[in-house]
MINULUM-359000 format. One record per atom (N, C-alpha, C, O, CB): x, y, z. Coordinates in pm, whole numbers, plus 50000, padded with zeros to 5 digits. Glycine has a CB too. Layout:
<nodes>
XYZ ...
</nodes>
This chain:
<nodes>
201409838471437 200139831471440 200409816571465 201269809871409 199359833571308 199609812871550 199759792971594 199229788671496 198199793671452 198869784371737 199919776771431 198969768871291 198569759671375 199139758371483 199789761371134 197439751271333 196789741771403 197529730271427 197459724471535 195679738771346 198329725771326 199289720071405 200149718671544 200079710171633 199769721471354 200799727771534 200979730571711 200159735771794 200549738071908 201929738671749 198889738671758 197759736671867 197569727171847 196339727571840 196589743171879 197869715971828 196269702071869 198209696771924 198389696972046 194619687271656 198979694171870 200219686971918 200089689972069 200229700472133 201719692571846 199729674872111 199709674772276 201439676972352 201359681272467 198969656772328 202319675572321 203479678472395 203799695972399 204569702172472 204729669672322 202909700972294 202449722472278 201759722972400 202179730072492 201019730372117 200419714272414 199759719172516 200119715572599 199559723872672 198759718572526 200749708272679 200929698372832 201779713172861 201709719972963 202069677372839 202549715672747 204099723272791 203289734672800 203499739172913 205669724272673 202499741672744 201739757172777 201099751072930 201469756573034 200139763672628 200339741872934 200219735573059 200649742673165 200109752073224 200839724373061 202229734273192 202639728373268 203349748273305 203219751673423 203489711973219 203949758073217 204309769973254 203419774073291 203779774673408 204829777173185 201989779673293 200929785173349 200899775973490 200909783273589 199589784773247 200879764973513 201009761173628 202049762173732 201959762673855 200829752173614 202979762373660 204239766773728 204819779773810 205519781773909 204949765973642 203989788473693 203629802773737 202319808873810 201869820073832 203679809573626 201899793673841 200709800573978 199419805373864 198379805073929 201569819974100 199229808173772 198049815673703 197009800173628 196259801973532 198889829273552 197159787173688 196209776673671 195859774473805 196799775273884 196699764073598 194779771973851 193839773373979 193829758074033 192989755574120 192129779573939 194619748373993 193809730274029 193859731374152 194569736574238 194639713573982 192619722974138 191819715074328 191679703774294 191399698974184 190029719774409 191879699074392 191709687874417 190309678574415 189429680174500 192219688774515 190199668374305 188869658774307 188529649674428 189159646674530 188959648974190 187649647174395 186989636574523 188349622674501 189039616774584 184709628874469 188279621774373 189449606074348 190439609674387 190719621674392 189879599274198 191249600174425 192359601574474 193899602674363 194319595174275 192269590174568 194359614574413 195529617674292 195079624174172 195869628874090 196189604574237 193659624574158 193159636374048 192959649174095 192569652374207 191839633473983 193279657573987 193119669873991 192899681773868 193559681573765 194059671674053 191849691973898 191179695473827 191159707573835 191339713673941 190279690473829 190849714873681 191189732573637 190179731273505 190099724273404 193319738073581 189249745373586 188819751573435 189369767573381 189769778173426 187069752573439 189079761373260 190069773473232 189189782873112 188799778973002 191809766773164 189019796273174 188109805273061 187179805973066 186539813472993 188019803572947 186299794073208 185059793373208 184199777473046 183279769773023 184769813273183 184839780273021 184479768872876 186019752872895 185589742372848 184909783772648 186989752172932 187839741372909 188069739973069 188439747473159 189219744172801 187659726773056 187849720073175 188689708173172 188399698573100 186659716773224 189909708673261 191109695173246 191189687273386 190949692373496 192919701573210 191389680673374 191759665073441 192809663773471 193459661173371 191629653473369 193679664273597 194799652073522 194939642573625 194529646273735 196509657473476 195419631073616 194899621473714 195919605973722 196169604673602 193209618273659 196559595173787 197089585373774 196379576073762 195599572773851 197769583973841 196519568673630 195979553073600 196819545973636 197929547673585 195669548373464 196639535273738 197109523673807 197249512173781 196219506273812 196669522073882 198239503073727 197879492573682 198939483273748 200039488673758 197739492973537 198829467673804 199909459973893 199819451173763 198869449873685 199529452774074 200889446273762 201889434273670 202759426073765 203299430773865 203079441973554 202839413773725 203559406273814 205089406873713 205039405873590 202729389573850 206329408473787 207649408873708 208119397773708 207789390473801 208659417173749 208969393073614 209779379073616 209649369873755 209069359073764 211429382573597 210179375573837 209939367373945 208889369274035 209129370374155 210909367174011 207679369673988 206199371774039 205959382174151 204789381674188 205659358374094 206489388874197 206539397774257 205339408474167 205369408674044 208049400974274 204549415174227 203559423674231 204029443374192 203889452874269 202979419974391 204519443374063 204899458274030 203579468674037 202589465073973 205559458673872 203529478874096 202469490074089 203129501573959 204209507573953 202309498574269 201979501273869 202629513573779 201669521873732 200499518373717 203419509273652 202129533773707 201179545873726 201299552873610 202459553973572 201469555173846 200289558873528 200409562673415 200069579673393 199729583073279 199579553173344 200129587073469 199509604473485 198899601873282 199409599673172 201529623773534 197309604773354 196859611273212 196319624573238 196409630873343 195699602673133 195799627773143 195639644273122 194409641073041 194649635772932 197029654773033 192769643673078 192099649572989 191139659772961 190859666173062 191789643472960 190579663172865 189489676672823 188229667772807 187999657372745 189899687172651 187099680672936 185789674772915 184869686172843 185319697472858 185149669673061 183969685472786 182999691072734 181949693572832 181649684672911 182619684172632 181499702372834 180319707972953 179589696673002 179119697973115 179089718972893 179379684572934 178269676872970 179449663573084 178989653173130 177239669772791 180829667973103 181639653373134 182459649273113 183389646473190 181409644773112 182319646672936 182779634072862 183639641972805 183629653072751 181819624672767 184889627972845 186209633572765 186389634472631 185819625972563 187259626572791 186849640372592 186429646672445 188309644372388 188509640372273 185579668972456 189309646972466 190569648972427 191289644072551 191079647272668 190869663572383 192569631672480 193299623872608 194259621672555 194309616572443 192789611172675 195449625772637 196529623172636 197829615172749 197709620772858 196619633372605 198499608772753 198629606572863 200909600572869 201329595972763 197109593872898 201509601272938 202449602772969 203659589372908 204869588272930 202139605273103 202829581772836 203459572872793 203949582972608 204909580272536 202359556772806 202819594672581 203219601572481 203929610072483 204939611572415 202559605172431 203359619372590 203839629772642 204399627572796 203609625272888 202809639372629 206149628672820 206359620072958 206299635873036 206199633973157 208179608072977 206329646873011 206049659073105 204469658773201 204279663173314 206049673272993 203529652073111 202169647773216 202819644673346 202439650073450 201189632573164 203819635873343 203769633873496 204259648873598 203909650973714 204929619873527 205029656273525 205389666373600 204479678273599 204699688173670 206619669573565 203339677273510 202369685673544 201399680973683 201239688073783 201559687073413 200869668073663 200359659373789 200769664973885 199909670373954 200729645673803 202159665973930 202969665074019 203089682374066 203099685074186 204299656673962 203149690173991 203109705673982 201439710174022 201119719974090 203599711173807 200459699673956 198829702073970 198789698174111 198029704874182 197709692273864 199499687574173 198939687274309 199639696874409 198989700974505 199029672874363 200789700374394 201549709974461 200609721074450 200609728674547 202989712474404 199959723474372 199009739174392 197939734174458 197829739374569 198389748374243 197109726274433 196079718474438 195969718874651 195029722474722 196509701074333 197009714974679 197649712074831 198169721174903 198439721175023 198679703674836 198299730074814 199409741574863 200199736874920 200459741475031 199099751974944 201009724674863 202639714774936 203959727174963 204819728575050 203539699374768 203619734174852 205069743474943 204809753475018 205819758975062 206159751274854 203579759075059 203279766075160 203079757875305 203239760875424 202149773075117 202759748775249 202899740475425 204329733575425 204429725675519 201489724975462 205069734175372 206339731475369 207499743675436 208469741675510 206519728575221 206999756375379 207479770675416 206719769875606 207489774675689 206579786175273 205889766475640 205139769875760 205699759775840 205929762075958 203559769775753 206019746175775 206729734975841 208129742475903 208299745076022 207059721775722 209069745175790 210209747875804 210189761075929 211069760876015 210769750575656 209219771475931 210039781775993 209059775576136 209269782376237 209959801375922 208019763576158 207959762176286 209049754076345 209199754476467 206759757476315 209719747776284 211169738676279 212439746676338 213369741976403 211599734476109 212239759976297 213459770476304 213029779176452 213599788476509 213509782476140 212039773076476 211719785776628 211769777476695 212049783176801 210279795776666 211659759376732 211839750476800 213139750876874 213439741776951 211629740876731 
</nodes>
């Protein structure tokens, strides 16, 4: 039996996550925003996951871009209800990254790339 503890522990869920995605049985498409991407799941839980962007200038003023993959749960009406994001949990980014690969179907046009490459 799961104690509620390791259900609400966000590094439990990213990681149940991130294997259902891995194994093809999470559905994400792609949002209108750019780099988000989105799965409901059960008909009732709907997730997010998406890059927050933020530029900093470094010691020598130069202009750093840094990206934060968050992950969140909306409630039927929207509103995020539950957020987590990769500075807690650093696997968010490899779900992101796994969510858009389905999302794109990146390794099927990668497989279609390669064998038009091989008949050339």
């Amino acid at each position: 039996m799961t104690t509620a503890i390791v259900r609400t522990d966000p590094a439990h869920v990213v990681s149940a996550l991130l294997d259902k995605t891995r194994t093809g049985k999470l559905k994400w498409e792609a949002a209108q925003q750019e780099d988000t991407f989105h799965v409901n799941i059960g008909g009732h839980t709907y997730l997010r996951v998406f890059l927050v962007k933020s530029q900093l200038r470094n010691a020598m003023g130069d202009i750093e871009v840094h990206t934060v993959p968050t992950l969140n749960m909306l409630d039927e009406k929207g509103r995020v209800i539950w957020s987590v994001d990769s500075r807690l949990v650093s696997e968010i980014r490899e779900l992101h990254r796994q969510a858009q690969n389905r999302a794109d179907r990146v390794d099927e046009r990668i497989s279609v790339l390669l064998d038009t490459l091989a008949r050339m």
